[in-house]
C-alpha positions, 0 to 999 in steps of 0.5 A, a space after each residue: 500500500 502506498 504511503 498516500 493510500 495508507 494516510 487516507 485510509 487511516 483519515 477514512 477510519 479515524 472520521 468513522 471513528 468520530 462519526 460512531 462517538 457522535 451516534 452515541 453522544 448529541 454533544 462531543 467536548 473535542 479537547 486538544 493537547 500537545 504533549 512533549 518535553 521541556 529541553 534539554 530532556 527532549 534530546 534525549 528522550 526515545 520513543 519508547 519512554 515516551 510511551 511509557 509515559 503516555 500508556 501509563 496516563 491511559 491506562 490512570 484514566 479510571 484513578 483520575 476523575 477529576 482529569 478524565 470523568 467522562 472522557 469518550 475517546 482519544 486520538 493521538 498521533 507521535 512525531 519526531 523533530 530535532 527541535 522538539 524531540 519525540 512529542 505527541 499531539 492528542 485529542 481527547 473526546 467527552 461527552 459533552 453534555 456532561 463536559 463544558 469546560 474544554 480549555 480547562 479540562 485541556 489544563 488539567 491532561 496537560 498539568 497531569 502530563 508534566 506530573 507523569 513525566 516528572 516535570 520533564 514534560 510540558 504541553 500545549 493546550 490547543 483550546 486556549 488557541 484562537 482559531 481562525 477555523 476552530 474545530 475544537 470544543 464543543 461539538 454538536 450532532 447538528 453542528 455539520 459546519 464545525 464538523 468539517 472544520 474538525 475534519 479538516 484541520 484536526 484530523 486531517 493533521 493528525 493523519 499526515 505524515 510529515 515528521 517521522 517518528 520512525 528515526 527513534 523507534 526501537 520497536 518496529 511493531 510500535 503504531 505512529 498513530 493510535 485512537 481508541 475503540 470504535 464504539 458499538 452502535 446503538 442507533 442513531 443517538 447522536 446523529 443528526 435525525 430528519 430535519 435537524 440538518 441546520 447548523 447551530 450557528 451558536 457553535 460555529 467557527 
């Protein structure tokens, strides 16, 4: 499979895994962060310790409520540059109608970050940003504008494929690019149902 055909079918399987997380939630709370490492300690950080650390905030999502009640889904991408070492960016997905206050949340998986890494790591709340085209926030079912937005320069951005991490793996087995399960189908929940086709202007970029 060619590199193109790969990257637009991990771009198909990613929006199909959004498209599932909005049948089964009327709002999403689209939460992004940038997680990397404070220098000099970027130099030297491989992928694997990297991992490690990310796995590891995963896998306390259950012990930290207070960072991750309500959380849905997750997409994250690693990259590699010699300015910034081995970072990743990520998206972490809520149920919106539970979740409002996204450029907190994105603070507290940031501040959680630094925790994990020692303080060796910092991050970048992207929901603190003020986007021109903003993807990110809250999401409603009905909301298709900002959909395509999300589409657009989120995801599209995760899938690329421009700074490669395959200059510090030592696993070759290791995924570039992770999200979490594509969720059961309950019926259409989220989606928008007939004659809910309107954008919330509300909602919009």
């Amino acid at each position: 499979m060619s590199n193109k055909k790969y990257i637009d079918k991990q771009l198909k399987s990613t929006k199909e895994y959004i498209d599932a997380l909005q049948e089964q939630y009327s709002k999403l709370c689209v939460i992004r962060v940038d997680l990397e490492y404070k220098k000099p300690y970027s130099d030297s950080i491989v992928l694997d310790d990297a991992n490690e650390n990310f796995n590891r905030m995963l896998n306390n999502r259950r012990s930290k409520p207070s960072v991750f009640k309500n959380q849905v889904g997750y997409i994250c991408k690693k990259e590699y540059t010699p300015s910034r070492g081995v970072h990743f960016h990520t998206v972490f997905l809520y149920d919106g109608n539970k979740v409002q206050k996204d450029a907190h949340i994105g603070d507290k998986i940031g501040k959680y970050w630094e925790e994990l890494t020692e303080e060796k790591g910092s991050y970048h709340n992207c929901n603190r940003n003020k986007y021109k085209f903003k993807g990110v926030g809250m999401l409603e079912h009905t909301d298709t504008k900002k959909r395509k937005i999300l589409d657009k320069h989120v995801t599209s951005y995760l899938c690329k494929d421009e700074q490669n991490v395959e200059l510090v793996k030592s696993n070759k087995k290791d995924r570039t690019f992770v999200r979490g399960t594509i969720p059961k189908s309950k019926g259409n929940i989220g989606r928008p149902r007939a004659g809910e086709g309107k954008i919330n202007k509300n909602n919009s970029a």
